[in-house]
C-alpha positions as CSV (number, residue, x, y, z in Angstrom):
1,X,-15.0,15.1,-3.0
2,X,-16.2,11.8,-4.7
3,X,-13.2,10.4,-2.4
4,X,-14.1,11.7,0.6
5,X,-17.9,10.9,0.3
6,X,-16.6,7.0,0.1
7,X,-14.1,7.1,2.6
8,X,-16.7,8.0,5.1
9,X,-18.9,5.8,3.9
10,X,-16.5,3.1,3.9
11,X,-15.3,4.0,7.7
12,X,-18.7,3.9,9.2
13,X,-19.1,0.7,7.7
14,X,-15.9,-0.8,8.5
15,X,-16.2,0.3,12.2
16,X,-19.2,-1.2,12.3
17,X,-18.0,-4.4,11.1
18,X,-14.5,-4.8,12.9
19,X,-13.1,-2.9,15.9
20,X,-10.5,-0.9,14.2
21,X,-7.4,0.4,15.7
22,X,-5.1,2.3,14.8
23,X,-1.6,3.2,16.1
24,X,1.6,5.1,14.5
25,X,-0.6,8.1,12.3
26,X,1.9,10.3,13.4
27,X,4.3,8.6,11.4
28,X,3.1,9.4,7.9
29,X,4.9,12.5,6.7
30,X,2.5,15.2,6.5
31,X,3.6,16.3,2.8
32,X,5.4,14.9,-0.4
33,X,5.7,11.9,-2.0
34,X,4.9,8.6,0.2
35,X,5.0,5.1,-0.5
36,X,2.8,2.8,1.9
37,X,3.8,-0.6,1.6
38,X,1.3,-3.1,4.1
39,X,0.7,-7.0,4.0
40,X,-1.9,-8.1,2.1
41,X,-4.7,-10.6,3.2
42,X,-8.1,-9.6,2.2
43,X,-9.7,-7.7,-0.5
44,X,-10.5,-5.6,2.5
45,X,-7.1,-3.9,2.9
46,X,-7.2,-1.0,0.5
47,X,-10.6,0.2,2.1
48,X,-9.1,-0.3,5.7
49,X,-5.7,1.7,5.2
50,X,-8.1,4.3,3.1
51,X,-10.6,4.7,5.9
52,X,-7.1,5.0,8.5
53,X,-5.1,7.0,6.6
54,X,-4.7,10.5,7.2
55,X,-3.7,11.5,3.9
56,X,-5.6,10.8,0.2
57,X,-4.2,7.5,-1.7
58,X,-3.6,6.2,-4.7
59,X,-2.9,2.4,-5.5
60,X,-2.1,-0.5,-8.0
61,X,-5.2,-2.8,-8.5
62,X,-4.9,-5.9,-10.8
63,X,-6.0,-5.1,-14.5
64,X,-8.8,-7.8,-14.2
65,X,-10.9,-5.2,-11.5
66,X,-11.7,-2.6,-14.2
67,X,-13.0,-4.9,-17.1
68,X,-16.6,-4.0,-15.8
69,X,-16.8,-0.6,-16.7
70,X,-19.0,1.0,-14.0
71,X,-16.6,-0.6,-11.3
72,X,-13.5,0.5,-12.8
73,X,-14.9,3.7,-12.9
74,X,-15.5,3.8,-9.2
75,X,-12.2,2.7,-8.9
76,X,-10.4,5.3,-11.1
77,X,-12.1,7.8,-9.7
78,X,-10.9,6.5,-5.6
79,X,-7.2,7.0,-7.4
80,X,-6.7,3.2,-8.8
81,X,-4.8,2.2,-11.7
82,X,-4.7,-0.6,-13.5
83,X,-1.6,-3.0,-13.5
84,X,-1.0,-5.3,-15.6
85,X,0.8,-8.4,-12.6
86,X,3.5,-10.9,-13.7
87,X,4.9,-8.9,-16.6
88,X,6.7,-5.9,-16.4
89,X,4.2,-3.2,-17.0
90,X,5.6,-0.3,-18.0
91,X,2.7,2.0,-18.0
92,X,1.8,1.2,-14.7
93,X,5.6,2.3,-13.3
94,X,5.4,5.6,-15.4
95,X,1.4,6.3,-13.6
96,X,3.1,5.1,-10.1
97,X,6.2,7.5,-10.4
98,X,3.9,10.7,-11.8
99,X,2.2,10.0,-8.6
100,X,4.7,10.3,-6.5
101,X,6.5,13.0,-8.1
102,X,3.0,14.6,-7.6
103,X,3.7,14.4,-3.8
104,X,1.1,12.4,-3.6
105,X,0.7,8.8,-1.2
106,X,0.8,5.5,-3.3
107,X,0.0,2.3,-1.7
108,X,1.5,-1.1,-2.5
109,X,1.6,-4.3,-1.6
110,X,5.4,-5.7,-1.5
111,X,4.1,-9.2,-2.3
112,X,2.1,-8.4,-5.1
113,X,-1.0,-10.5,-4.1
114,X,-2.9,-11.5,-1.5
115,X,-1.4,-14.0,1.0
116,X,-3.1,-16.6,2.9
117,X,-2.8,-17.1,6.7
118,X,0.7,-19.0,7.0
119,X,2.1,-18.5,3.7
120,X,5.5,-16.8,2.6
121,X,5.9,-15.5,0.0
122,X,9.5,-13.1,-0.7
123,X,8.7,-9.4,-1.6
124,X,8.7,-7.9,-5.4
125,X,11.8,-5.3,-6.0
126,X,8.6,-2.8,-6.7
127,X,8.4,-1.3,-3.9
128,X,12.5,0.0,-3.5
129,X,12.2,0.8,-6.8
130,X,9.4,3.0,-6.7
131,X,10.8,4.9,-3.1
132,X,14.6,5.0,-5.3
133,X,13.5,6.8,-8.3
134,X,11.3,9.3,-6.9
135,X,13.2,10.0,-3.7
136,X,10.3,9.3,-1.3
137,X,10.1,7.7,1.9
138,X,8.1,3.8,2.7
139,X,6.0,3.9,5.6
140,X,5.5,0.0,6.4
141,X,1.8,-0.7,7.5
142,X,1.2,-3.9,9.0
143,X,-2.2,-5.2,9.6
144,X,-2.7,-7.1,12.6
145,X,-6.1,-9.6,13.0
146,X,-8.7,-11.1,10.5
147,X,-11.3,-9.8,9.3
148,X,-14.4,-11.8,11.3
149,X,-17.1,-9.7,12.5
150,X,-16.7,-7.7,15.4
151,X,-13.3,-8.6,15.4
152,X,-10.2,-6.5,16.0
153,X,-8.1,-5.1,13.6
154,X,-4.9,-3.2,14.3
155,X,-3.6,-0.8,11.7
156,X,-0.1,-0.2,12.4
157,X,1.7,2.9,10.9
158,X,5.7,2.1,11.2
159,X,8.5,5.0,11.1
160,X,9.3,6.3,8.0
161,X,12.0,4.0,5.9
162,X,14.3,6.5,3.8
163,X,16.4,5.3,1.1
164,X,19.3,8.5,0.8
165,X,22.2,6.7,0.6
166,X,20.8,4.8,-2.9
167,X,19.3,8.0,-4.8
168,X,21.2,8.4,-8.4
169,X,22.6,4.6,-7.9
170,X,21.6,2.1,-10.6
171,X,20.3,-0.7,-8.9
172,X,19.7,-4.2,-10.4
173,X,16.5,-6.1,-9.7
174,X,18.2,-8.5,-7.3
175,X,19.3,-5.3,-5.3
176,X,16.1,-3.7,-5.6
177,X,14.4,-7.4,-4.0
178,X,16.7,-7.3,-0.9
179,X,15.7,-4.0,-0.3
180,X,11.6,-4.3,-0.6
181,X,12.4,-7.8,1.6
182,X,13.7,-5.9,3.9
183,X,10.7,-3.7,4.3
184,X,8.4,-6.6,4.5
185,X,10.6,-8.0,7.0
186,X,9.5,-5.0,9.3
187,X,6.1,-5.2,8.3
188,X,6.1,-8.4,9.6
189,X,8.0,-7.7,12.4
190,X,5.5,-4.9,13.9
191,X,2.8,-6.0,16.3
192,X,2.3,-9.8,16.7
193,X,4.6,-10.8,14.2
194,X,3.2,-13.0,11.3
């Protein structure tokens, strides 16, 4: 409920803000476990695929967001969880596969940070990893404009990415990195490119 109530709140807000589009809902499976996996410029990205999505989400926020308590509260409660970036946080993959063995959507960001206009940085192996072990699909999401007032934004939902072939297969983190590039690559690759 507490979800819902922001979501909408968010929404109105956001399409009063930008002009929003979206294209590719359809793609999103309507049940089980889903991995989005979108580009990451602004701290308004989470709030844009929440308020596009058709489905509830889940996603990894840096540890640093829920040192103030009433904040990370919020955020708990919109389905964040804390991770702990540049070391390997174990609690963090255990939270992210419960998800997703709940059938639930979990949202990542293959570069693990925030990228500036230009910049390229190579995916993390979390992504693959994540879609390998719990036997779910990655719907890419690219997002397409800045965010300037009144400007458009184009939320694009891409086919669904399955991984079959690797399920059971132990994969090394070099594997694992090809594989979450090459979903990048296709974020990047949908609408205008970089």
């Amino acid at each position: 409920m507490f979800y819902r109530c922001v979501v909408a709140f968010a929404r109105f807000l956001l399409f009063f803000m930008f002009r929003i589009e979206t294209v590719g809902r359809e793609n999103v499976p309507e049940t089980g476990g889903v991995v989005y996996a979108a580009n990451h410029k602004s701290c308004y990205d989470p709030i844009v695929i929440a308020a596009t999505s058709k489905r509830q989400l889940t996603f990894m926020g840096k540890k640093e967001l829920f040192k103030f308590k009433p904040f990370g509260y919020i955020l708990k409660s919109l389905g964040a969880f804390p991770v702990n970036r540049g070391k390997g946080d174990v609690g963090a993959v255990k939270t992210g596969l419960a998800i997703l063995k709940q059938e639930k959507v979990m949202m990542i960001f293959p570069e693990g940070k925030r990228i500036d206009k230009g910049e390229i940085v190579p995916a993390k192996p979390g992504v693959a990893m994540f879609a390998i072990h719990s036997k779910v699909p990655v719907v890419p999401i690219k997002i397409d404009g800045d965010y300037r007032f009144m400007n458009k934004i184009k939320i694009i939902y891409g086919k669904p990415i399955y991984f079959e072939e690797y399920y059971g297969q132990k994969l090394n983190s070099e594997q694992l990195t090809v594989l979450s590039q090459n979903i990048l690559d296709t974020i990047y690759s949908m609408g205008d490119g970089r």
